[in-house]
Structures are given as C-alpha cells and as structure tokens.
GUDO-640929 format. One record per residue (C-alpha): x, y, z; residue in one letter; residue number from 1. Coordinates in pm, 1 decimal, padded with zeros to 6 digits, always signed. Example, Ala and Ser with C-alpha at 12.3 -4.5 7.8 and 13.67 -1.06 7.14 Angstrom:
BEGIN
@c1=+01230.0	c2=-00450.0	c3=+00780.0	torlum=A	vogu=1
@c1=+01367.0	c2=-00106.0	c3=+00714.0	torlum=S	vogu=2
This chain:
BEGIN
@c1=-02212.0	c2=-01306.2	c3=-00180.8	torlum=X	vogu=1
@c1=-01942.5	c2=-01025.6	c3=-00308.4	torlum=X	vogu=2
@c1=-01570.8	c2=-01026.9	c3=-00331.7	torlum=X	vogu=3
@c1=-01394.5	c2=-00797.5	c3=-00187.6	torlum=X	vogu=4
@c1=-01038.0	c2=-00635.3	c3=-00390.8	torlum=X	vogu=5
@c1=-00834.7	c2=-00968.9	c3=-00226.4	torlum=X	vogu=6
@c1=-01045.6	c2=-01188.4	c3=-00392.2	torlum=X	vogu=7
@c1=-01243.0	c2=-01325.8	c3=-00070.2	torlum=X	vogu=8
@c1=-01632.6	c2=-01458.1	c3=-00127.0	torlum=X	vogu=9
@c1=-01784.7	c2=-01259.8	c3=+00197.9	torlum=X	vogu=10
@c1=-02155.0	c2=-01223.8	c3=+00312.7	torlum=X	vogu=11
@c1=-02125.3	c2=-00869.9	c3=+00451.9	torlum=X	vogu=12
@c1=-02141.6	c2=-00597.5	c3=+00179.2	torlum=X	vogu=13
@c1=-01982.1	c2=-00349.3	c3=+00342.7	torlum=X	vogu=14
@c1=-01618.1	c2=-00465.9	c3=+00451.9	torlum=X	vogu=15
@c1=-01533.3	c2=-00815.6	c3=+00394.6	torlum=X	vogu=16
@c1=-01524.8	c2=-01053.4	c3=+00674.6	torlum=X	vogu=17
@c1=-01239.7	c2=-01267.1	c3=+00618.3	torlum=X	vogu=18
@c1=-00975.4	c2=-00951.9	c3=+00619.9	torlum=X	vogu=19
@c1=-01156.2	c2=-00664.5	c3=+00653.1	torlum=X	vogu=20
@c1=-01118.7	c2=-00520.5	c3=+00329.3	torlum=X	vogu=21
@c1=-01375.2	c2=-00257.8	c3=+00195.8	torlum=X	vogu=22
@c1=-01630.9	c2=-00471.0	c3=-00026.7	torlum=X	vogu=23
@c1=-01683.8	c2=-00395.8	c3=-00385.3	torlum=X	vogu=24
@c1=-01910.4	c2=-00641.8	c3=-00612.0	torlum=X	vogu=25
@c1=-01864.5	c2=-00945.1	c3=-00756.5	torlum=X	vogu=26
@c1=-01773.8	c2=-00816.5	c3=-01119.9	torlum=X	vogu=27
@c1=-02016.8	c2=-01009.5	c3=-01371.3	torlum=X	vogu=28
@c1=-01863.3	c2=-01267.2	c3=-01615.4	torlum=X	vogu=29
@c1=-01896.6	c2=-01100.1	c3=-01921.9	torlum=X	vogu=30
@c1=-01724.8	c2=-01388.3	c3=-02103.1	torlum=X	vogu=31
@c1=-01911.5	c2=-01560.1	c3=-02428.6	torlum=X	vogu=32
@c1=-02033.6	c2=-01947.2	c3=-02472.8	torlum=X	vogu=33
@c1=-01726.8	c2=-02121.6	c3=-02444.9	torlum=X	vogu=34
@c1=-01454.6	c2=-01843.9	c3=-02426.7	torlum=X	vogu=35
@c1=-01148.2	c2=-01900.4	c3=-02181.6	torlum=X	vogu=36
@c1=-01094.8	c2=-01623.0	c3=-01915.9	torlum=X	vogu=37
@c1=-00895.8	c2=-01358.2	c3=-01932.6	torlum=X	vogu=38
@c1=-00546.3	c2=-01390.9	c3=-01918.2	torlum=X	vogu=39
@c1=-00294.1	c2=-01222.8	c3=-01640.3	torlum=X	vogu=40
@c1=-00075.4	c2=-00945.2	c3=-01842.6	torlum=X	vogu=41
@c1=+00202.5	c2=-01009.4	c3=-01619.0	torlum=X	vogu=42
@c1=+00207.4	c2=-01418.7	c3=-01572.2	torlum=X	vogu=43
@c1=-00076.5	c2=-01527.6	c3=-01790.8	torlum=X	vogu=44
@c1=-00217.8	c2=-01707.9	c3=-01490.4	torlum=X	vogu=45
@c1=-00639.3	c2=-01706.8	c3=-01571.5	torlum=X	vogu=46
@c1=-00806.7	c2=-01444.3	c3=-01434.2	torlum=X	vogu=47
@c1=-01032.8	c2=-01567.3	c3=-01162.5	torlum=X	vogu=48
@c1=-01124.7	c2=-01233.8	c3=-01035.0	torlum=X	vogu=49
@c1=-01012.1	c2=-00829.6	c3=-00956.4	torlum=X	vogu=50
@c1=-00644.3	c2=-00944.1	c3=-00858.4	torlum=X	vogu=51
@c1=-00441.5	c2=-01212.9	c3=-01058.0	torlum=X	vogu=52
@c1=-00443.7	c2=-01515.3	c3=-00803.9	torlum=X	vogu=53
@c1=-00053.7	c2=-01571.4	c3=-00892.1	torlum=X	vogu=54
@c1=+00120.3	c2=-01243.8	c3=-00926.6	torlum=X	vogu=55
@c1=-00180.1	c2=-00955.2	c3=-00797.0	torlum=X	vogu=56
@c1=-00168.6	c2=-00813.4	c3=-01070.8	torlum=X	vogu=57
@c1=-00543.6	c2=-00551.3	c3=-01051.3	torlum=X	vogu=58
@c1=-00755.5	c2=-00620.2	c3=-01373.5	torlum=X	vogu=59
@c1=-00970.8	c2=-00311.0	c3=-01316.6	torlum=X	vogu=60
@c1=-00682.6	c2=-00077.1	c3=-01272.0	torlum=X	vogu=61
@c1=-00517.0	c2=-00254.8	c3=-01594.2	torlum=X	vogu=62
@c1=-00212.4	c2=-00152.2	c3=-01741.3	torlum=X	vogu=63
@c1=-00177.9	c2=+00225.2	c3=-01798.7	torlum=X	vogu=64
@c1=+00093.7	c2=+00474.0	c3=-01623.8	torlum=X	vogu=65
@c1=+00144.8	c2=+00843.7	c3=-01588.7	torlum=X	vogu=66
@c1=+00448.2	c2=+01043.9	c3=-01521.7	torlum=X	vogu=67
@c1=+00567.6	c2=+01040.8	c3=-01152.2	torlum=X	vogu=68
@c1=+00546.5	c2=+01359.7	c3=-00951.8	torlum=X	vogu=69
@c1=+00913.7	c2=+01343.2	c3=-00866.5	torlum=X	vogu=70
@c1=+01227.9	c2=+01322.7	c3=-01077.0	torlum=X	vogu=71
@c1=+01450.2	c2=+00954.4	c3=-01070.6	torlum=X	vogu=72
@c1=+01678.6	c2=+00918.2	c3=-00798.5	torlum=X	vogu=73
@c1=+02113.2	c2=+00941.1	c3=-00862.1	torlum=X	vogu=74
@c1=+02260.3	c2=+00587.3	c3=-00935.5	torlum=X	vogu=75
@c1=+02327.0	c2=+00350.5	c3=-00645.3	torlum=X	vogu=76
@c1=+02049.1	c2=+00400.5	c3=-00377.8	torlum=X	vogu=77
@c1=+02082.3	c2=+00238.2	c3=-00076.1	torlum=X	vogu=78
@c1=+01878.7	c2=+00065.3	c3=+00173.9	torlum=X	vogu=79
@c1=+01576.8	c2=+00367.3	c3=+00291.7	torlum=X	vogu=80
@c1=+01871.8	c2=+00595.8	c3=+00168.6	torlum=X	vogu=81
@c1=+01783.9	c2=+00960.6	c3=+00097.8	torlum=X	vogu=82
@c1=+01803.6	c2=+01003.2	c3=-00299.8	torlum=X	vogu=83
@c1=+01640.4	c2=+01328.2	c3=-00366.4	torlum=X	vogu=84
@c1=+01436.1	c2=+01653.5	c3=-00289.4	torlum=X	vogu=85
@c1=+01095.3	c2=+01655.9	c3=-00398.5	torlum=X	vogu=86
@c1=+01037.6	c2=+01881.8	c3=-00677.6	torlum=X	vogu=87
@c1=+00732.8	c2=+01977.2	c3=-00901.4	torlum=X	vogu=88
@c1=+00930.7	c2=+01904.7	c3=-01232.1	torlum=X	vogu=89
@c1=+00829.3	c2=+01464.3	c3=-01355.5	torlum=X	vogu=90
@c1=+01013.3	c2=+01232.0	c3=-01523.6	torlum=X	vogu=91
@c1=+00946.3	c2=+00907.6	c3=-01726.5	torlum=X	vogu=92
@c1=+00802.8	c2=+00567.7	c3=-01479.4	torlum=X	vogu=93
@c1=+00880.6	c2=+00214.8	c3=-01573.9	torlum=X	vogu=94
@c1=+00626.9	c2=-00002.0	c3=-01437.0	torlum=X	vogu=95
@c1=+00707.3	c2=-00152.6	c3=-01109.8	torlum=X	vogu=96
@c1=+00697.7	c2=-00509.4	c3=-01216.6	torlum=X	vogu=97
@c1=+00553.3	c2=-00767.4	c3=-00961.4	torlum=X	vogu=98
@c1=+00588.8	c2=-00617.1	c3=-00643.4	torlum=X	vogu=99
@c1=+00371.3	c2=-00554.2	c3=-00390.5	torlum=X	vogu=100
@c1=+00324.4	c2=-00420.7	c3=-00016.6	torlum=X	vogu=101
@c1=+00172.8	c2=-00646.1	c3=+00265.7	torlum=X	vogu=102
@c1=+00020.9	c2=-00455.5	c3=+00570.7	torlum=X	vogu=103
@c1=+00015.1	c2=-00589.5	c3=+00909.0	torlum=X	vogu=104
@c1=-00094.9	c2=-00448.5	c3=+01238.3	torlum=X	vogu=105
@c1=+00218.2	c2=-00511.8	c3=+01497.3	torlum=X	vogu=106
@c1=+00165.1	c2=-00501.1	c3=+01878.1	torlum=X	vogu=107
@c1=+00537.0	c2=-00484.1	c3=+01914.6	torlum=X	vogu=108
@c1=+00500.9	c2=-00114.2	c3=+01719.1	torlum=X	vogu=109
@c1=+00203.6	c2=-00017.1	c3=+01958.0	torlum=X	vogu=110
@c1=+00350.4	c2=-00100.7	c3=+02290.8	torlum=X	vogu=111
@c1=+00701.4	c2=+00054.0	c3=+02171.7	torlum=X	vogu=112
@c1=+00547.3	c2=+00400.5	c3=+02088.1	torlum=X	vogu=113
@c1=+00331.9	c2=+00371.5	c3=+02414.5	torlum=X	vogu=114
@c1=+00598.0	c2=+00295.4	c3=+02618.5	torlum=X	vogu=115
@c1=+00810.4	c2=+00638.0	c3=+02477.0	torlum=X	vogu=116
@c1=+00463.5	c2=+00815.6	c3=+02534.2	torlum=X	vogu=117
@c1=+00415.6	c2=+00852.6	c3=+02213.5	torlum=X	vogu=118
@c1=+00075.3	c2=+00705.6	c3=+02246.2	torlum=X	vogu=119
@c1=-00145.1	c2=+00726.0	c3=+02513.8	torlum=X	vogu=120
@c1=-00327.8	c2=+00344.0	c3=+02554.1	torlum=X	vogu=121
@c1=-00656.3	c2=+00465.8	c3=+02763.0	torlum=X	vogu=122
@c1=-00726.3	c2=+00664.9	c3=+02455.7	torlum=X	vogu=123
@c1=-00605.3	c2=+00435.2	c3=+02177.4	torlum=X	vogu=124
@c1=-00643.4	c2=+00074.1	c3=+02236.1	torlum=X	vogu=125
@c1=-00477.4	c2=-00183.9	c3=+02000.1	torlum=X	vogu=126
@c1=-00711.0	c2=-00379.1	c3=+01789.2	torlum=X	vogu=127
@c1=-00590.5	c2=-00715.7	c3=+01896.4	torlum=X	vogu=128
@c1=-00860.3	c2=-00885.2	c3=+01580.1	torlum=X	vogu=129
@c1=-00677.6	c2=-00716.9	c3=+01306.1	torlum=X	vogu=130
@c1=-00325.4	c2=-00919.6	c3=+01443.7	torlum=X	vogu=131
@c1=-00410.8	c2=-01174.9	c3=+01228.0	torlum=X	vogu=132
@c1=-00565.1	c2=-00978.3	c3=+00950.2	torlum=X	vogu=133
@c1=-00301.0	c2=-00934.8	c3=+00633.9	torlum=X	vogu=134
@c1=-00338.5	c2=-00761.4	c3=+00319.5	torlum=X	vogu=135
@c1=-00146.0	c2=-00768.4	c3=-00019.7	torlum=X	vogu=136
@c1=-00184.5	c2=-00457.7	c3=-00217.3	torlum=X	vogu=137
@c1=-00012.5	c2=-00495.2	c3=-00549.2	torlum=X	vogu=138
@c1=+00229.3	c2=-00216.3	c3=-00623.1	torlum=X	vogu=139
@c1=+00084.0	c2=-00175.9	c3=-01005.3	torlum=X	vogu=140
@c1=+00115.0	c2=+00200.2	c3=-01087.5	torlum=X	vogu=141
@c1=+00327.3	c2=+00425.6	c3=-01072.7	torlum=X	vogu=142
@c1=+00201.9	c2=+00630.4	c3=-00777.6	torlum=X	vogu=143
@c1=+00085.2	c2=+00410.1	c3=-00453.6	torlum=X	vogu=144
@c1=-00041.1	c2=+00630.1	c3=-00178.4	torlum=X	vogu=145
@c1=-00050.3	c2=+00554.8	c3=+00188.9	torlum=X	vogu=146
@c1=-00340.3	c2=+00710.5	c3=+00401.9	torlum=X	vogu=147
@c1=-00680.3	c2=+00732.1	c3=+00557.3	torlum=X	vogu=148
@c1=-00944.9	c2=+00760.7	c3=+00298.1	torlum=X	vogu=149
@c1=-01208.5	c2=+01075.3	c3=+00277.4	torlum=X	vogu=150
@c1=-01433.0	c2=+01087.1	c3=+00042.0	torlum=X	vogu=151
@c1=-01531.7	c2=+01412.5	c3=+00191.7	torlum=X	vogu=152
@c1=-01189.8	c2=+01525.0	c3=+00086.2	torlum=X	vogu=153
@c1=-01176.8	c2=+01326.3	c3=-00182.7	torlum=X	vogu=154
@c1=-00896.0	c2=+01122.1	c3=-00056.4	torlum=X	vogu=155
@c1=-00822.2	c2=+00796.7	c3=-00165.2	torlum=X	vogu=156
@c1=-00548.1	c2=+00611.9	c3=-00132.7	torlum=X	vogu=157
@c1=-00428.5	c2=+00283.8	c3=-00227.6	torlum=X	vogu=158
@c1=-00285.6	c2=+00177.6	c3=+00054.6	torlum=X	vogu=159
@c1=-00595.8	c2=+00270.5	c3=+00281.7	torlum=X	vogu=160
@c1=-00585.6	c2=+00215.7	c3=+00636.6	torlum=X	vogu=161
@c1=-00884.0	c2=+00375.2	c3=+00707.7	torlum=X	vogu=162
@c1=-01008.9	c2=+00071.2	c3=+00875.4	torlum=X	vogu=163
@c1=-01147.3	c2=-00125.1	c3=+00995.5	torlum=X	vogu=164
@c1=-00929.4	c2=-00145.7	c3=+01214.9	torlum=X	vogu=165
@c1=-00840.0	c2=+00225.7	c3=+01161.1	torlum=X	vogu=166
@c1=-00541.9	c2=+00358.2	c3=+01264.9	torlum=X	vogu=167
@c1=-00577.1	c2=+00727.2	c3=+01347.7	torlum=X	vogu=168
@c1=-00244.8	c2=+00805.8	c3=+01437.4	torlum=X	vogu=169
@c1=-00203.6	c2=+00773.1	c3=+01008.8	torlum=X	vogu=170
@c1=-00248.1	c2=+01083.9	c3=+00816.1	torlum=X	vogu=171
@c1=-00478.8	c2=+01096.8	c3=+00562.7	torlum=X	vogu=172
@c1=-00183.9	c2=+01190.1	c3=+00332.3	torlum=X	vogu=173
@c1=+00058.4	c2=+01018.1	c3=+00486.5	torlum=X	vogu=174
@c1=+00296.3	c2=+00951.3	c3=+00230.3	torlum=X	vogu=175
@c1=+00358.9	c2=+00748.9	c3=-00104.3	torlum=X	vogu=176
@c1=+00550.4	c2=+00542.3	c3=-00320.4	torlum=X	vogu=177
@c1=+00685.0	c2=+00571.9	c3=-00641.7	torlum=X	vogu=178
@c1=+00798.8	c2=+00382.4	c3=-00909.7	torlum=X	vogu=179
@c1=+01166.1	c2=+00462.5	c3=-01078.4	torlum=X	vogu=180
@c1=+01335.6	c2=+00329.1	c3=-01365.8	torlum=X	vogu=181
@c1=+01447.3	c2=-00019.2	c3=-01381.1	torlum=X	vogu=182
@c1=+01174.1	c2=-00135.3	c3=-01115.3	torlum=X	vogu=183
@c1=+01340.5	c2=+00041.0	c3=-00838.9	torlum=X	vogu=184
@c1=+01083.7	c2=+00259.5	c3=-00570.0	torlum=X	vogu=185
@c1=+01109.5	c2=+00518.3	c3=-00350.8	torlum=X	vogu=186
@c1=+00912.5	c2=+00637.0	c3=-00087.3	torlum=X	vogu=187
@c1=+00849.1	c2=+01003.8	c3=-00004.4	torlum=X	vogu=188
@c1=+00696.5	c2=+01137.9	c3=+00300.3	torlum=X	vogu=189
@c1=+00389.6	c2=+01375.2	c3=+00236.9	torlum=X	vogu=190
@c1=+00469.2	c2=+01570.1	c3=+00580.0	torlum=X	vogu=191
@c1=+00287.0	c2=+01287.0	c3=+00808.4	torlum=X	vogu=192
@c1=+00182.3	c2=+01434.9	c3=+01184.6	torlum=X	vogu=193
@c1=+00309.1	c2=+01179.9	c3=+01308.4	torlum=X	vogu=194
@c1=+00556.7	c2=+01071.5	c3=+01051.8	torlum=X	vogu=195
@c1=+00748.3	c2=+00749.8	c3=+00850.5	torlum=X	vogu=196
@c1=+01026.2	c2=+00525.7	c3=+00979.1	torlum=X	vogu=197
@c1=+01222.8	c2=+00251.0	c3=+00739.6	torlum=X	vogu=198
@c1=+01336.7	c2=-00070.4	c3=+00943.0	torlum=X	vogu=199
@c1=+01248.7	c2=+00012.9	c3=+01259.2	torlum=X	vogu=200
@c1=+01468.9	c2=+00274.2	c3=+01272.0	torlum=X	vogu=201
@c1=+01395.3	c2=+00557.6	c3=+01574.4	torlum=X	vogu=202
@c1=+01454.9	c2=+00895.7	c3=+01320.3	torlum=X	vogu=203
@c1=+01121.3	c2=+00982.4	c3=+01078.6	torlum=X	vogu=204
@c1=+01249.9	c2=+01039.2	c3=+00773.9	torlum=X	vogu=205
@c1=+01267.5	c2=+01366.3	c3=+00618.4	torlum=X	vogu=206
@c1=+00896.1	c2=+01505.6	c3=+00470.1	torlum=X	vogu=207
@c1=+00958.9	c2=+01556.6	c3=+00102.8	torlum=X	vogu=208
@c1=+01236.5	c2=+01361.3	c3=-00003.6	torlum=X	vogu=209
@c1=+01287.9	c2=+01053.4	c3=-00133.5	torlum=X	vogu=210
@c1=+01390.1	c2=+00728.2	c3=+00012.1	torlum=X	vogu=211
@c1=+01532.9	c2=+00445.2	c3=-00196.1	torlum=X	vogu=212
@c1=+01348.4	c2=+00101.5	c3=-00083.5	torlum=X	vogu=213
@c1=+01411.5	c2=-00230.7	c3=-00157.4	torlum=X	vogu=214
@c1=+01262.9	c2=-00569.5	c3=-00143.1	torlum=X	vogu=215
@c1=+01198.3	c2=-00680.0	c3=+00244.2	torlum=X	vogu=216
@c1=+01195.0	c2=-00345.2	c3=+00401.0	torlum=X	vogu=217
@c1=+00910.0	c2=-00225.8	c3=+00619.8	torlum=X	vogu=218
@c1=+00740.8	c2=+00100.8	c3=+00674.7	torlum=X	vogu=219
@c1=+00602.0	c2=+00209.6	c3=+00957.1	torlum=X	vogu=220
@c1=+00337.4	c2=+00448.0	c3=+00978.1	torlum=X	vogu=221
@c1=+00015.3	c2=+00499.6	c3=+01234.7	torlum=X	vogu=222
@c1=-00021.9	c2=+00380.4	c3=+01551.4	torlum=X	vogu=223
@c1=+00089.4	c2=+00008.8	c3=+01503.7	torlum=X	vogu=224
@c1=+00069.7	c2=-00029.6	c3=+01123.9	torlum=X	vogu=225
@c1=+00363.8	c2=-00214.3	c3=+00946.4	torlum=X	vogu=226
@c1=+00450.1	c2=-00221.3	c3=+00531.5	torlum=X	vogu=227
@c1=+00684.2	c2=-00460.0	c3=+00454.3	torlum=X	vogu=228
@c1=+00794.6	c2=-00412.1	c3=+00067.8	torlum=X	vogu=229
@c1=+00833.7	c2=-00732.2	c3=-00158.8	torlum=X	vogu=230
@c1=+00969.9	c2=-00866.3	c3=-00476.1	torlum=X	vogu=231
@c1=+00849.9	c2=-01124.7	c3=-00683.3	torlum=X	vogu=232
C-alpha cells in the first residue's frame, strides 16, 4: 500500500484511489525503539504522516521561506481588491500561518461557461467522478502556484490540476498565491488563456497584479475548477 500527499492508504501506485491524488510512497518510520513521533511545528498534533492530520501542515516541505517575487500590498486590502502591479523588485514573507486552499470540481462553473460558449461540451465533457473528489492543499510557503504540471517543462505546481480529472482549460502557469505580512495573501494572475475570477464574479482579473484574498473566497480557474481560500 502507499499514501498519497492527503494521507490516504491506496493500492494503486500511480494516483491514489480515494481522491485522485498523484501517489508518492509511504515514507519509512525512521523513528528509534521507543521514541514518540514527530511533533506538528504548527499544533504539535503527532505526526502520523506527510501532512499534519490537525492543521496540514507538509513535513517534507518543512519550515523554510524565501523572499516573494512581488512587493507587500498598501494597507487595507479588500475583498479580491487590486493592491499592486507586479514588479521584479521582493520583499520580506511572513509565513502564512494555517491556511489552506480546498479544490473542488463545480458543475454549476461548467454548465455556466458552456452556456456563454465559452466551452464547447462535445469536446470537453465534465468529469462527473471528480464531483465528489476534494482536496486540501496546505498554503505552507510563501509561493503556492496554480497549474497543470510538465515535467517536460519542468512545471510544477502546488496546486496541480493536472488530473486526473484534468482540466485543460487551466494553464500550466495559471497563476499563484502569495504570502504578505501579517498572514494576509494575494493572488496574482500569471497571464492565464483563459484567465482567473474571485467570487464568481463575470470580469478576469487583471494578469500581473495583485489581488488581496481573504478567508472564504473562491477562485476560479479551468474549465469547472473551484479554490475556495480558508483560515484556520
């Protein structure tokens, strides 16, 4: 059996079978005679396997930041408000603290963009499977990419939804979040074909600029795929 990154015991090796998840294996217990496992960093919850059970908190990613590609946003943000032009100059990250995005495949999103013909359905079905399917990816560095992985291209991001299901209608670099001072995010679009909404509103954002988040909002990217951000 391996475990794939949401902590799920699966019999395929590939992706897991309980969420669809790429597999990676079952880490070995490298722990001595008698010694307790390793605590959480964040909630001191025992470790039980790649992501804390309590808070998600990603033992093999650990701990460690790097500046952020983008300079802090002005004070007050508001709700998927514009805060900023990207620029190449960085600025100092706090860690995010315990928050993390949950991705969801919506049929409401698919049949909405198909009905403004934004989609054509004979070519691009909805995969009706992955309704139930949810995943949690912990928002524990400072950069948290949305996309389609490549490893042709070297492309891989955090938030993958590169399948299965795939949505194609998601760039490969599609966009990504940031972390900001004070455990406040942003998200930036990375000039997506097809590109980001916040809250189901009807205008993409603008490529290249940041977008204050908070705690409840949803993303929308792809075909039918839906990030909802959340706090604690």
């Amino acid at each position: 059996m391996a475990r794939c990154p949401a902590g799920h015991d699966s019999a395929a090796q590939d992706y897991c079978d309980v969420c669809g998840v790429r597999m990676e294996p079952r880490a070995p217990d490298r722990r001595g005679p008698g010694q307790a496992p390793q605590p959480c960093p964040n909630c001191a919850t025992p470790r039980a396997g790649r992501f804390c059970e309590e808070c998600g908190h990603d033992f093999a990613l650990g701990d460690t930041t790097q500046p952020g590609s983008l300079p802090a946003p002005g004070p007050g943000p508001g709700r998927g408000r514009r805060t900023g032009t990207a620029s190449a100059s960085s600025a100092p990250t706090s860690m995010p603290g315990l928050w993390r995005a949950v991705v969801t495949a919506d049929p409401a999103v698919y049949q909405a963009m198909a009905d403004r013909g934004m989609l054509d359905p004979e070519a691009l079905a909805f995969p009706f499977p992955a309704r139930t399917q949810v995943r949690r990816v912990p928002l524990n560095k400072p950069e948290v990419h949305i996309g389609r992985r490549s490893q042709r291209r070297g492309i891989l991001p955090e938030i993958d939804l590169g399948g299965p299901p795939e949505d194609v209608a998601v760039s490969h670099r599609h966009a990504v979040l940031l972390a900001r001072p004070g455990g406040a995010w942003v998200i930036v679009d990375l000039g997506a074909t097809n590109g980001t909404t916040i809250n189901g509103t009807d205008a993409p954002i603008t490529p290249h600029h940041e977008y204050a988040v908070r705690d409840g909002d949803r993303v929308y990217v792809g075909a039918w795929t839906v990030i909802t951000l959340q706090k604690g």
